[in-house]
KEVOSE-772538 format. One record per atom (N, C-alpha, C): x, y, z; residue number from 1; residue in one letter. Coordinates in steps of 0.1 Angstrom, whole numbers. Layout:
N
NODE:X:Y:Z:NUM:a;
...
***
This chain:
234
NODE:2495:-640:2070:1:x;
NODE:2492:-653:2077:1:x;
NODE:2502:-656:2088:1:x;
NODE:2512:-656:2087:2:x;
NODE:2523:-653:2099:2:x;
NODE:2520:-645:2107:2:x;
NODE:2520:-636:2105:3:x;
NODE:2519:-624:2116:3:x;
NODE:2504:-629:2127:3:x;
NODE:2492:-634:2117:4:x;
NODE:2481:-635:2121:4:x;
NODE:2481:-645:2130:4:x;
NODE:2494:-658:2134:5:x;
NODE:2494:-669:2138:5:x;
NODE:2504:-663:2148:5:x;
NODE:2512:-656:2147:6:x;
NODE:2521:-649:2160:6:x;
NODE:2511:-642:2167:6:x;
NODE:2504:-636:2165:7:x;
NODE:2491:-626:2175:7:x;
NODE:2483:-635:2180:7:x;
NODE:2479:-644:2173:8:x;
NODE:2474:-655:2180:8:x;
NODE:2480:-661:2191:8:x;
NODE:2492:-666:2187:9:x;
NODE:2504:-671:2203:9:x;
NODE:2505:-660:2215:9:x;
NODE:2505:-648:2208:10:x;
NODE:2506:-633:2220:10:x;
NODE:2493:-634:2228:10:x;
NODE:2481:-641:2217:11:x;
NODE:2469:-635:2231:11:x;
NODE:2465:-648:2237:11:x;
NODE:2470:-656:2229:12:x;
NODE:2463:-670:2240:12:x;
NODE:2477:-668:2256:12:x;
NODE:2489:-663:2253:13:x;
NODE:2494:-661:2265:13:x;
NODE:2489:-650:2276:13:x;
NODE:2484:-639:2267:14:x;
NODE:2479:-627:2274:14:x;
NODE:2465:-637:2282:14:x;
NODE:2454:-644:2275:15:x;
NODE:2445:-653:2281:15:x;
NODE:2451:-660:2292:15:x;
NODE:2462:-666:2292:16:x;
NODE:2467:-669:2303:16:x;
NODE:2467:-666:2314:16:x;
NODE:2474:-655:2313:17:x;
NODE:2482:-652:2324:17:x;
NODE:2470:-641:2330:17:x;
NODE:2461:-631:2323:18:x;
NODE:2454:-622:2326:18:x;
NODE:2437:-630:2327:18:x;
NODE:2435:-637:2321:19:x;
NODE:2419:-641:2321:19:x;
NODE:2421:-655:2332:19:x;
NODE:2429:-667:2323:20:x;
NODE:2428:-676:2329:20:x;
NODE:2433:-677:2346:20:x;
NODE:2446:-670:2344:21:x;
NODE:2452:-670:2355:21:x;
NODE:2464:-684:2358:21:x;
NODE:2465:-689:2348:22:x;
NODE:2476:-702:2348:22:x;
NODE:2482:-699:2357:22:x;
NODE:2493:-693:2353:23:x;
NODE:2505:-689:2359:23:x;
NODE:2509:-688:2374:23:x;
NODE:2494:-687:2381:24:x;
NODE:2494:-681:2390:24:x;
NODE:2480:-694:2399:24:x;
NODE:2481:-708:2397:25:x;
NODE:2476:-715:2398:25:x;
NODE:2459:-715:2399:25:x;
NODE:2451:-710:2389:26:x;
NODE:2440:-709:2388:26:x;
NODE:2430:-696:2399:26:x;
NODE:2438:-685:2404:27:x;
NODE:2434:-674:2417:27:x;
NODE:2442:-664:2409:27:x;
NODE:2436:-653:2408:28:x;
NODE:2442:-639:2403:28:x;
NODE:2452:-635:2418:28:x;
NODE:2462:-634:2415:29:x;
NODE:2476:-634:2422:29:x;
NODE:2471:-617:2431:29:x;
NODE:2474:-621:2442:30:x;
NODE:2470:-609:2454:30:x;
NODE:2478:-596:2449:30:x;
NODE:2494:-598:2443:31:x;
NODE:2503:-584:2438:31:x;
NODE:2499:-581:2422:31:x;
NODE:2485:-581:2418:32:x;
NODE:2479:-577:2406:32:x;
NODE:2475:-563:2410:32:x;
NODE:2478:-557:2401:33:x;
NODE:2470:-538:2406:33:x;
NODE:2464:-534:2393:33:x;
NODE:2452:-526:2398:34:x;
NODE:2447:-523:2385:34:x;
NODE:2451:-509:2381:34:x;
NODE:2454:-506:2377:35:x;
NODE:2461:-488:2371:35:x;
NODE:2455:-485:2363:35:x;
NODE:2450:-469:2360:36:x;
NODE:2443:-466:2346:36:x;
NODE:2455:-462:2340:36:x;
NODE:2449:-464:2323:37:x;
NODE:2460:-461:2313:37:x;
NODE:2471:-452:2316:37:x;
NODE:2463:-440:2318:38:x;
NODE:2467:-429:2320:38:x;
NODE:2479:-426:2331:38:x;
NODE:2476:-433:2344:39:x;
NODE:2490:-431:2347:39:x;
NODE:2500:-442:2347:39:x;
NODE:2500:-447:2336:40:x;
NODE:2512:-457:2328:40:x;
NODE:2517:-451:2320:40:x;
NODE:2516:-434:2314:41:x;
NODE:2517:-435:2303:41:x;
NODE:2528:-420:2302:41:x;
NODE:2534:-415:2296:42:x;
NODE:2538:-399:2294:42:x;
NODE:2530:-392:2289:42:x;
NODE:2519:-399:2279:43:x;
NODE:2511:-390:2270:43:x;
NODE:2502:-398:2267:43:x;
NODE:2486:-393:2265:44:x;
NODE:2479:-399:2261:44:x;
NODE:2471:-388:2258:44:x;
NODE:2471:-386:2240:45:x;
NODE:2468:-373:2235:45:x;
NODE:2463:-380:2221:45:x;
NODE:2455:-367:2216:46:x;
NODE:2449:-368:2195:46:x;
NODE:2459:-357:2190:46:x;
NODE:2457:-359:2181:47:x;
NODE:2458:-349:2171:47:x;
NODE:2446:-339:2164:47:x;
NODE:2451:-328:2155:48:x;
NODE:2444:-318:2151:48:x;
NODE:2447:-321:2134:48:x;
NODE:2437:-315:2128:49:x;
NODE:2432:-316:2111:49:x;
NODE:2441:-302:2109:49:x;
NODE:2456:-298:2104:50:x;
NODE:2460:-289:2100:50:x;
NODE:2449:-281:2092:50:x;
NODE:2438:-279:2084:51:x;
NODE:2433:-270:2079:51:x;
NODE:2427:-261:2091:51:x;
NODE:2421:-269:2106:52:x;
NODE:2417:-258:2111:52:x;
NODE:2428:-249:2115:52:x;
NODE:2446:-252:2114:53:x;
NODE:2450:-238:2118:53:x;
NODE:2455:-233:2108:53:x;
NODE:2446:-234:2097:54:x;
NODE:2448:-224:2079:54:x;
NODE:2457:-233:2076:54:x;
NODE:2463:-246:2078:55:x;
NODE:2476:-246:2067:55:x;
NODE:2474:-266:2060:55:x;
NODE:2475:-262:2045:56:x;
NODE:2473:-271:2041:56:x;
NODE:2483:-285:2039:56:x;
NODE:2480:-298:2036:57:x;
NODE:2485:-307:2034:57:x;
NODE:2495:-306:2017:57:x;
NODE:2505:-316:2018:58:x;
NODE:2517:-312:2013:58:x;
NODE:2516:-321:2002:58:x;
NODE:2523:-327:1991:59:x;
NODE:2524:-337:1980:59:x;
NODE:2536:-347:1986:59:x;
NODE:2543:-341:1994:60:x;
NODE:2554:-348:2002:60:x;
NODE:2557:-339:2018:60:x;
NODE:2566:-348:2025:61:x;
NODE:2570:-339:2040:61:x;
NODE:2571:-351:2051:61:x;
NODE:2561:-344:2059:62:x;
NODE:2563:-352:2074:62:x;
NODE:2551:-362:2070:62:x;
NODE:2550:-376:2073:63:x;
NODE:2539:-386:2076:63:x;
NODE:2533:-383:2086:63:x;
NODE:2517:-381:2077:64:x;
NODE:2507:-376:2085:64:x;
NODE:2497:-389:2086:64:x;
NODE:2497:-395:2097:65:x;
NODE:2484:-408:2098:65:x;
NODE:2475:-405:2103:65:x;
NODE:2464:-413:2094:66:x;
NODE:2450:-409:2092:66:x;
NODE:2450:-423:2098:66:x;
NODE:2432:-421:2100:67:x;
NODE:2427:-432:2106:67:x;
NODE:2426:-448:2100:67:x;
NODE:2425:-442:2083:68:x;
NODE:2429:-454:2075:68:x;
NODE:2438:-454:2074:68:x;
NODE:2450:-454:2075:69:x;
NODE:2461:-458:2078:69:x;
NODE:2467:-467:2084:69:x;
NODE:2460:-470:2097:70:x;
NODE:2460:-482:2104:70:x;
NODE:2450:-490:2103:70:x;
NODE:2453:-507:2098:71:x;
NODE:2450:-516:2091:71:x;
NODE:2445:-522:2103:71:x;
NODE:2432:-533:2100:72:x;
NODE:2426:-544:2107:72:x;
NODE:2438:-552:2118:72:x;
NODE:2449:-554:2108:73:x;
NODE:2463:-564:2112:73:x;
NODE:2473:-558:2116:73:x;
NODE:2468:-543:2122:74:x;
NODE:2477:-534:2131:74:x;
NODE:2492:-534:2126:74:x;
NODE:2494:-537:2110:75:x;
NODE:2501:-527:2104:75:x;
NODE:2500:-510:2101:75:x;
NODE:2506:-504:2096:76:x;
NODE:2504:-494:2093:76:x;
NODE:2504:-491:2075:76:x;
NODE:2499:-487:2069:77:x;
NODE:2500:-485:2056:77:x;
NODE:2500:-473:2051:77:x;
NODE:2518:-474:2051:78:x;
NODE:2519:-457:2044:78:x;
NODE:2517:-455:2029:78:x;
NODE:2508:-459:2022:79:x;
NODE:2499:-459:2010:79:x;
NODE:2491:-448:2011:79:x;
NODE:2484:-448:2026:80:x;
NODE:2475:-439:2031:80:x;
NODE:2478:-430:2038:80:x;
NODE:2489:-423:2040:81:x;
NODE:2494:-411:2046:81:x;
NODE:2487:-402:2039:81:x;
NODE:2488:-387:2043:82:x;
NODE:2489:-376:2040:82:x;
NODE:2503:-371:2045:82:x;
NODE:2500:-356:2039:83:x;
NODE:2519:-350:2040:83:x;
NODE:2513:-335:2049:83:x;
NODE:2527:-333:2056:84:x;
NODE:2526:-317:2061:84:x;
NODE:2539:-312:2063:84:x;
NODE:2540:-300:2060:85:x;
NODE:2556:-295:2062:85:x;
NODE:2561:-295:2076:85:x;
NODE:2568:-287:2073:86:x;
NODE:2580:-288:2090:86:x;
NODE:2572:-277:2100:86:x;
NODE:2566:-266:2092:87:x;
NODE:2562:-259:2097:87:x;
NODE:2549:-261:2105:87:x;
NODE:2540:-270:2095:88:x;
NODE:2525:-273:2104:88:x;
NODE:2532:-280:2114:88:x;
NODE:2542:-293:2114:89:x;
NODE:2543:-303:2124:89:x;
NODE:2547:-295:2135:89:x;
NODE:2559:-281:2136:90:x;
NODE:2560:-281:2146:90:x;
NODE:2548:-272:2153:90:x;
NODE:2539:-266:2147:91:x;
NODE:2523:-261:2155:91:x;
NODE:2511:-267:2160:91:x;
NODE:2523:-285:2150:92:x;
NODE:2510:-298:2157:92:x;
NODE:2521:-308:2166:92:x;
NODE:2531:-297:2172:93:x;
NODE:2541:-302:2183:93:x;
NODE:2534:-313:2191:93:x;
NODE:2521:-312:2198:94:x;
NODE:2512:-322:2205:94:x;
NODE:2513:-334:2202:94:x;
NODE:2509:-336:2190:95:x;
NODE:2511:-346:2184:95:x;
NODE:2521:-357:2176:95:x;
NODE:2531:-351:2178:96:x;
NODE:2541:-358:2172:96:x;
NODE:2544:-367:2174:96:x;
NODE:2545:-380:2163:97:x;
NODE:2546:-392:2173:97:x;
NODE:2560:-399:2171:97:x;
NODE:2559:-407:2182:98:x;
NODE:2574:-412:2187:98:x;
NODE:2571:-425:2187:98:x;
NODE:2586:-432:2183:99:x;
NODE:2586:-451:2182:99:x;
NODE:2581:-452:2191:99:x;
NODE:2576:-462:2196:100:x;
NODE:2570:-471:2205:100:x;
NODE:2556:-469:2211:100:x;
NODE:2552:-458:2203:101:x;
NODE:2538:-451:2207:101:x;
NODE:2530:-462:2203:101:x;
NODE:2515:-464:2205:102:x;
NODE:2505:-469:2201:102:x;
NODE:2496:-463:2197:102:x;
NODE:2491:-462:2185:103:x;
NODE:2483:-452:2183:103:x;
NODE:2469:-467:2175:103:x;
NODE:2457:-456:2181:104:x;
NODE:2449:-458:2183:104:x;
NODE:2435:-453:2177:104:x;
NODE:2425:-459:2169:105:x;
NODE:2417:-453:2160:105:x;
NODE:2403:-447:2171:105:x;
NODE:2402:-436:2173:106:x;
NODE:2387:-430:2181:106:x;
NODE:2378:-424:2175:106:x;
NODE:2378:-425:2164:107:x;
NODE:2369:-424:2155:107:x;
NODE:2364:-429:2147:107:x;
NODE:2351:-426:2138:108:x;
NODE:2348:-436:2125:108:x;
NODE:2347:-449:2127:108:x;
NODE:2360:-455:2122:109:x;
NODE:2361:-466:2124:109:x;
NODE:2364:-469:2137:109:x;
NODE:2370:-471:2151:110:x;
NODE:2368:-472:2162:110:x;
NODE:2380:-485:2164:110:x;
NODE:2389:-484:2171:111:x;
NODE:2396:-500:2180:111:x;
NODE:2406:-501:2169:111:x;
NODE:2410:-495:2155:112:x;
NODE:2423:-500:2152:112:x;
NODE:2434:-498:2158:112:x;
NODE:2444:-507:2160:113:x;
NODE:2456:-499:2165:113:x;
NODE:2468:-503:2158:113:x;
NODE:2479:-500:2160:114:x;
NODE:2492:-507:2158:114:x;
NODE:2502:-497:2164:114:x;
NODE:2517:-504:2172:115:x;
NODE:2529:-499:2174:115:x;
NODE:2538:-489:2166:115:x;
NODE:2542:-486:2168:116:x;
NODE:2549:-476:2160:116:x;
NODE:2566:-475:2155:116:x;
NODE:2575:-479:2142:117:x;
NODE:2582:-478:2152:117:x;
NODE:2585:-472:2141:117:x;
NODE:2600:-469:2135:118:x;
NODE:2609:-459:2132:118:x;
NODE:2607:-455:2115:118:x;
NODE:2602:-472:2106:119:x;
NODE:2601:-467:2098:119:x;
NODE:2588:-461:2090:119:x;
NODE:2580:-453:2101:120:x;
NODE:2567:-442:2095:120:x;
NODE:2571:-431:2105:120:x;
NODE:2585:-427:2109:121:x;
NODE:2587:-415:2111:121:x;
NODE:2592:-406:2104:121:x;
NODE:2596:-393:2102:122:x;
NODE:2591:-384:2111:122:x;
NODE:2573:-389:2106:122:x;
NODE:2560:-383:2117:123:x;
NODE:2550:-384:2116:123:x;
NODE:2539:-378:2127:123:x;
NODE:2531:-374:2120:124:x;
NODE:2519:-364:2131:124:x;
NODE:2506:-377:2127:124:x;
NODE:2496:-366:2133:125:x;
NODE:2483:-374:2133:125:x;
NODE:2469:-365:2133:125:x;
NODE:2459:-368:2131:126:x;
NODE:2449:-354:2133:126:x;
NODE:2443:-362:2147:126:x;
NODE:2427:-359:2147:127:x;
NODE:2422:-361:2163:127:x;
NODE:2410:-372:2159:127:x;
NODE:2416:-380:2149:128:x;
NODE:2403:-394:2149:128:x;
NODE:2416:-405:2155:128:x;
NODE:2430:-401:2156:129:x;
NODE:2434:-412:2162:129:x;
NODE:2444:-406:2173:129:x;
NODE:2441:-414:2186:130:x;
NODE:2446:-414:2196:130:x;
NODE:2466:-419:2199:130:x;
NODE:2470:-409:2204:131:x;
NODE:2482:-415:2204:131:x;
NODE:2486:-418:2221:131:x;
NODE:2490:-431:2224:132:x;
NODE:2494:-435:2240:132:x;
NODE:2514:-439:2239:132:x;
NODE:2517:-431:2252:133:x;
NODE:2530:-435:2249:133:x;
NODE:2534:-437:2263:133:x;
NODE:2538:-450:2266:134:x;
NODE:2540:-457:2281:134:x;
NODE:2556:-452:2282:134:x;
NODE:2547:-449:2296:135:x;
NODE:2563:-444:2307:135:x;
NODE:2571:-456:2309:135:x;
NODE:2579:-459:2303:136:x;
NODE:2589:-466:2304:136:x;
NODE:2597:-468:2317:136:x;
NODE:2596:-463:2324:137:x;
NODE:2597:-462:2342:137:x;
NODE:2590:-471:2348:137:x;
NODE:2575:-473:2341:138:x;
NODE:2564:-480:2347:138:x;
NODE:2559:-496:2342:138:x;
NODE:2558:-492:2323:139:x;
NODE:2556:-504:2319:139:x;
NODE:2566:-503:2306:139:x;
NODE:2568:-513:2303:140:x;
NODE:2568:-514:2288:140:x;
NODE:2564:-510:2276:140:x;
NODE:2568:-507:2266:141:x;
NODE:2557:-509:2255:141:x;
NODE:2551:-519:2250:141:x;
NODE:2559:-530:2252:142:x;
NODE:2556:-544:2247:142:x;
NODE:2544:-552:2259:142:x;
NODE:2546:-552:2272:143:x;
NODE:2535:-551:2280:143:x;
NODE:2523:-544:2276:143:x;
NODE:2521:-536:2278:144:x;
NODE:2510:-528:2271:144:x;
NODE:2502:-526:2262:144:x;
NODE:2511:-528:2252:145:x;
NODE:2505:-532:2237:145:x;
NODE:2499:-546:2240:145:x;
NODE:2506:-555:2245:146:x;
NODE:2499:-564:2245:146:x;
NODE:2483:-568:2251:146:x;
NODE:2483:-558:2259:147:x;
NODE:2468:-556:2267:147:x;
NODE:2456:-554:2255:147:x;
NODE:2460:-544:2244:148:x;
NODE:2455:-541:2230:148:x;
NODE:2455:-557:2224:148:x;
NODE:2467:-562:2222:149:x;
NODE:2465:-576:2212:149:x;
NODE:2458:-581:2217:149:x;
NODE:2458:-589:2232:150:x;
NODE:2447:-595:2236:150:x;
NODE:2436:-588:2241:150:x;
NODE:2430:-579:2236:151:x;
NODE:2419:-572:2235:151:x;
NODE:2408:-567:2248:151:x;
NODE:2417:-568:2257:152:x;
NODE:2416:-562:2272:152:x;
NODE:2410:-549:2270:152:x;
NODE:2406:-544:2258:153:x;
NODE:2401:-529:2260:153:x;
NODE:2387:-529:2255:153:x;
NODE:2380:-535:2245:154:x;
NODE:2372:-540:2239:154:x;
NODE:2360:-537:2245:154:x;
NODE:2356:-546:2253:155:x;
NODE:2346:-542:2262:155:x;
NODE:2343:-530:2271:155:x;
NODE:2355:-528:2275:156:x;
NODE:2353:-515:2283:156:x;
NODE:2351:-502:2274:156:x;
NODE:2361:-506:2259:157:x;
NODE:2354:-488:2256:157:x;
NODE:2343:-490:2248:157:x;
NODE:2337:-502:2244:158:x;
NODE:2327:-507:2235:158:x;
NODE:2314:-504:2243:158:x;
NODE:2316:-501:2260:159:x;
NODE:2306:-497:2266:159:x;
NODE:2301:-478:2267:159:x;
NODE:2310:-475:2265:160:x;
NODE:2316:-458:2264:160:x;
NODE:2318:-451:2250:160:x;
NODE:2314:-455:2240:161:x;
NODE:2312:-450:2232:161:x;
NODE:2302:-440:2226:161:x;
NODE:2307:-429:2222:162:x;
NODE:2294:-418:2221:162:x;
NODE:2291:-415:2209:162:x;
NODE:2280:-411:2208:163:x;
NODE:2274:-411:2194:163:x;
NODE:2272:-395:2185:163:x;
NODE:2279:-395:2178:164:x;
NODE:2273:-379:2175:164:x;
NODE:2270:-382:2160:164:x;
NODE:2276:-373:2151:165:x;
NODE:2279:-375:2136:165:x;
NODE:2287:-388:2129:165:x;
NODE:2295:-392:2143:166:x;
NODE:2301:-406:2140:166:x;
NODE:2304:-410:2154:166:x;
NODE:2307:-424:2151:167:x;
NODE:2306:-430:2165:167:x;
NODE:2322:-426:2169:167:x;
NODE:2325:-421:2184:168:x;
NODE:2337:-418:2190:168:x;
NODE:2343:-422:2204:168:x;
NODE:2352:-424:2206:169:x;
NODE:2359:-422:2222:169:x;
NODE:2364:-410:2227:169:x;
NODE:2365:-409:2241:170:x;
NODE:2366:-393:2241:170:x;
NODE:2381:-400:2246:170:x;
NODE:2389:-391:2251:171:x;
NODE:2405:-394:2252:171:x;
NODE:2397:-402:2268:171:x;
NODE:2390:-387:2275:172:x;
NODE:2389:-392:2289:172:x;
NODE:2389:-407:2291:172:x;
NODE:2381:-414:2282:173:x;
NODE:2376:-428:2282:173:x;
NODE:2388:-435:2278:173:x;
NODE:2396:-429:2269:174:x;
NODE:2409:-439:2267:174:x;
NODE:2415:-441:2280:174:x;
NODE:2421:-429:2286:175:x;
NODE:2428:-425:2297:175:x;
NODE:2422:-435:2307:175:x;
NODE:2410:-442:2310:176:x;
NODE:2405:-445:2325:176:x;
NODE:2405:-458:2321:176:x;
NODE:2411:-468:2306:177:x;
NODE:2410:-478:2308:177:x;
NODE:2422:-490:2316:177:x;
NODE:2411:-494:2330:178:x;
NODE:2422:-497:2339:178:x;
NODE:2432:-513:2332:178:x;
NODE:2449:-512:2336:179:x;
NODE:2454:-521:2333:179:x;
NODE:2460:-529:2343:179:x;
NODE:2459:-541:2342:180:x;
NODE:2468:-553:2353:180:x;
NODE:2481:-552:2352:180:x;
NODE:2484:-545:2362:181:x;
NODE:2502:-543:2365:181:x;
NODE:2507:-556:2375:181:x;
NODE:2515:-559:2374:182:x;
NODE:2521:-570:2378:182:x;
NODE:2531:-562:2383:182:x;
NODE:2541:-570:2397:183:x;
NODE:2550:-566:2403:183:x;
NODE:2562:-573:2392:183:x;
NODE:2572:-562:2394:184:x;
NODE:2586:-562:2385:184:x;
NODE:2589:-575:2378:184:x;
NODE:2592:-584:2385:185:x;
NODE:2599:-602:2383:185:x;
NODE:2585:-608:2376:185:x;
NODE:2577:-605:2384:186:x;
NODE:2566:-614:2374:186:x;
NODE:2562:-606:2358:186:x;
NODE:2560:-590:2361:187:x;
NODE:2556:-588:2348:187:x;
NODE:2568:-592:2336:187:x;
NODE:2581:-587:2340:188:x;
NODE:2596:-593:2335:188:x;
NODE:2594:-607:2332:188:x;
NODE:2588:-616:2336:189:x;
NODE:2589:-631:2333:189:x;
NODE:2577:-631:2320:189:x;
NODE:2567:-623:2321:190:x;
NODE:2555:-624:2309:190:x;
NODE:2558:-614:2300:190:x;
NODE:2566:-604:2298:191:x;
NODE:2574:-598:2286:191:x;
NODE:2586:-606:2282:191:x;
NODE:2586:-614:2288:192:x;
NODE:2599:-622:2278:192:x;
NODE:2591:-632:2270:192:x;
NODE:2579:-636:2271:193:x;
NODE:2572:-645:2267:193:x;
NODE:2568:-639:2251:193:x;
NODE:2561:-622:2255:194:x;
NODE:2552:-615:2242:194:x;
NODE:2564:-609:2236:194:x;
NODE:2575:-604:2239:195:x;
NODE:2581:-594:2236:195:x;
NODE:2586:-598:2223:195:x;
NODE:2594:-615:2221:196:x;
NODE:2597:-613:2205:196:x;
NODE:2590:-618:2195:196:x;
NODE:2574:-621:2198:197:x;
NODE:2563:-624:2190:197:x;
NODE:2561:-609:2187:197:x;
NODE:2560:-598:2192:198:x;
NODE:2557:-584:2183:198:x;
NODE:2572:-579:2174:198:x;
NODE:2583:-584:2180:199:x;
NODE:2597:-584:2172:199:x;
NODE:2596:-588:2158:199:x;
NODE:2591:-603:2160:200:x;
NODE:2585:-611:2147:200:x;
NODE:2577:-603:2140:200:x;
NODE:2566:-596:2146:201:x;
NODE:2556:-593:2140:201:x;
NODE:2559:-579:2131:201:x;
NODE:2566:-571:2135:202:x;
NODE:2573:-558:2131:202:x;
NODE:2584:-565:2121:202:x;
NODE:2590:-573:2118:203:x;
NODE:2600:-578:2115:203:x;
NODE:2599:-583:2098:203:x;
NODE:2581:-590:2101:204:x;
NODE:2577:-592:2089:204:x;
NODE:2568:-581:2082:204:x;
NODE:2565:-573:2088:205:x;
NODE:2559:-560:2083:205:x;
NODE:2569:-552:2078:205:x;
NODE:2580:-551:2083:206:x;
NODE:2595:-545:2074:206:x;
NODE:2595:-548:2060:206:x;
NODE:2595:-564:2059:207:x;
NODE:2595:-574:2050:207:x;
NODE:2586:-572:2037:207:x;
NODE:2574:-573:2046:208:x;
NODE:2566:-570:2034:208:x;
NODE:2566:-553:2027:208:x;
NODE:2566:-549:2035:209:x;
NODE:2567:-532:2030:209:x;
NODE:2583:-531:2022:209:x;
NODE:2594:-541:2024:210:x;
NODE:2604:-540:2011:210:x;
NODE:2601:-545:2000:210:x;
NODE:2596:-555:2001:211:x;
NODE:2591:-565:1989:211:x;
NODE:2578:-560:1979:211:x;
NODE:2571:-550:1983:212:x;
NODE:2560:-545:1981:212:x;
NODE:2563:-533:1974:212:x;
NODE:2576:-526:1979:213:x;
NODE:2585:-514:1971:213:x;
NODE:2592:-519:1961:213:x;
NODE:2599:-534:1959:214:x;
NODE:2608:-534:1954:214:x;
NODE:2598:-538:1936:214:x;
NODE:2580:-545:1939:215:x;
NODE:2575:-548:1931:215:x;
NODE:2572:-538:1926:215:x;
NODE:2567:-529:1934:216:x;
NODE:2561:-515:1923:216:x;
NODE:2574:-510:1917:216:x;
NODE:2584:-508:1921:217:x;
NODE:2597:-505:1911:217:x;
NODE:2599:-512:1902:217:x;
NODE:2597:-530:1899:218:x;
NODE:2603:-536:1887:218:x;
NODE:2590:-539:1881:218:x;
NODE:2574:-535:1883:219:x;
NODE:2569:-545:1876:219:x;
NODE:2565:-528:1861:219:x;
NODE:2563:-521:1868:220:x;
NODE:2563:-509:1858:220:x;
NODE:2576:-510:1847:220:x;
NODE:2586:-514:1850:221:x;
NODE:2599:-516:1838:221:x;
NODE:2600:-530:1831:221:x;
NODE:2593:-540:1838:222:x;
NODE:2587:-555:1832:222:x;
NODE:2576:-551:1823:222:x;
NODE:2572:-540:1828:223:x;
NODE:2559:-538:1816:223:x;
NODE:2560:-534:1802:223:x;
NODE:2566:-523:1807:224:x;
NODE:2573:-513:1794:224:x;
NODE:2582:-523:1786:224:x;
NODE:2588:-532:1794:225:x;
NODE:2597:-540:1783:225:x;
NODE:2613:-533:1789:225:x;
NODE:2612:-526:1794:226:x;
NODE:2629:-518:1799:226:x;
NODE:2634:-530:1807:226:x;
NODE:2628:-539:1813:227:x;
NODE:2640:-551:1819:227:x;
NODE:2639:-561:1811:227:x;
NODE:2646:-569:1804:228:x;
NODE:2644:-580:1795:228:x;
NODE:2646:-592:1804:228:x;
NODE:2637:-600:1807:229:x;
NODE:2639:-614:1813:229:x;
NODE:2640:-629:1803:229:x;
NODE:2635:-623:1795:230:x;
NODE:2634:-635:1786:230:x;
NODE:2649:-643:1783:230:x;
NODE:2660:-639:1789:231:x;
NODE:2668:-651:1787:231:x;
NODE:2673:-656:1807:231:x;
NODE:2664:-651:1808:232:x;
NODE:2665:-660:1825:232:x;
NODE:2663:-676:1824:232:x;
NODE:2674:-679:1829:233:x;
NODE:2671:-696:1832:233:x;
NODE:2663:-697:1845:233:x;
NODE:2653:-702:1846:234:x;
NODE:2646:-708:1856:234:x;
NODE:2645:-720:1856:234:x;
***
């Protein structure tokens, strides 16, 4: 519910400043440029299904995210990993993903995403989910992502969507979705705005993912009877 009311505050500013145009006294500001994803970005690449190059998934190893893996609420839920050794990841070198990446659902299910950051590394991915990683020279991560929160992409790839065995995006179509670049000082003034609403937001997804480990550790020894509470004062 927090998190859901912080994304809320991130897109009504992203509405701002990108739909409404506040900021910029009701006229889309003349130093707006449209850029496709793609050259914002270092990489904008999928992943591969390790069985097509013979080698199978592991009981433990490297975090492998699947497309369910990333949740409606653009957490990540490592519940739903798969595993692969050292050896597949470095043959699925392509794909290896890095903090601050966005990764992105292009398959099946279609438009999940979430941020990435340190604690679902090391981690690969197959080719239902897209991975984007902004050139840090150009934009932010926090810029960017936020284009995703406020759902700047929606329509455009909801029009490009292809249909085969399941409904898909092709990367091409990821790659050409154009973004509103702002010149330095202004985009700088609207990442100070989003930047510690996704801080927050990462912040409490830590939170929950400790509290969620620390339950399945005590309630299995609450069960069995191995922790005795019964002389707790409450």
């Amino acid at each position: 519910m927090i998190n859901k009311n912080l994304e809320e505050q991130a897109q009504a500013i992203f509405k701002s400043w990108f739909v409404d145009f506040e900021p910029f006294g009701g006229i889309q500001p003349s130093e707006m440029q449209f850029i496709p994803l793609q050259e914002l970005c270092k990489v904008v690449t999928k992943g591969t299904t390790p069985t097509t190059l013979g080698k199978s998934f592991t009981s433990t190893g490297i975090n492998f995210i699947k497309a369910e893996s990333i949740l409606d609420n653009h957490s990540i839920d490592s519940s739903k990993f798969a595993f692969i050794d050292e050896e597949t990841n470095a043959l699925l070198k392509r794909s290896v993903i890095k903090a601050n990446d966005i990764v992105f659902t292009i398959a099946g299910t279609l438009g999940r995403f979430a941020m990435v950051d340190n604690s679902v590394l090391p981690a690969n991915t197959n080719q239902a989910v897209a991975i984007i990683r902004p050139d840090e020279t150009k934009v932010t991560p926090a810029y960017l992502y936020s284009f995703f929160i406020g759902n700047w992409h929606n329509e455009y790839y909801s029009k490009r969507i292809q249909q085969a065995v399941q409904a898909n995006l092709s990367l091409t179509t990821i790659k050409s979705l154009p973004i509103a670049v702002l010149k330095n000082t202004t985009m700088n003034n609207y990442e100070k705005l989003v930047s510690p609403l996704f801080a927050l937001m990462k912040n409490n997804e830590e939170e929950n993912r400790r509290l969620s480990k620390l339950r399945d550790t005590l309630l299995p020894r609450l069960m069995s009877g191995e922790l005795d509470v019964s002389n707790l004062d409450l």
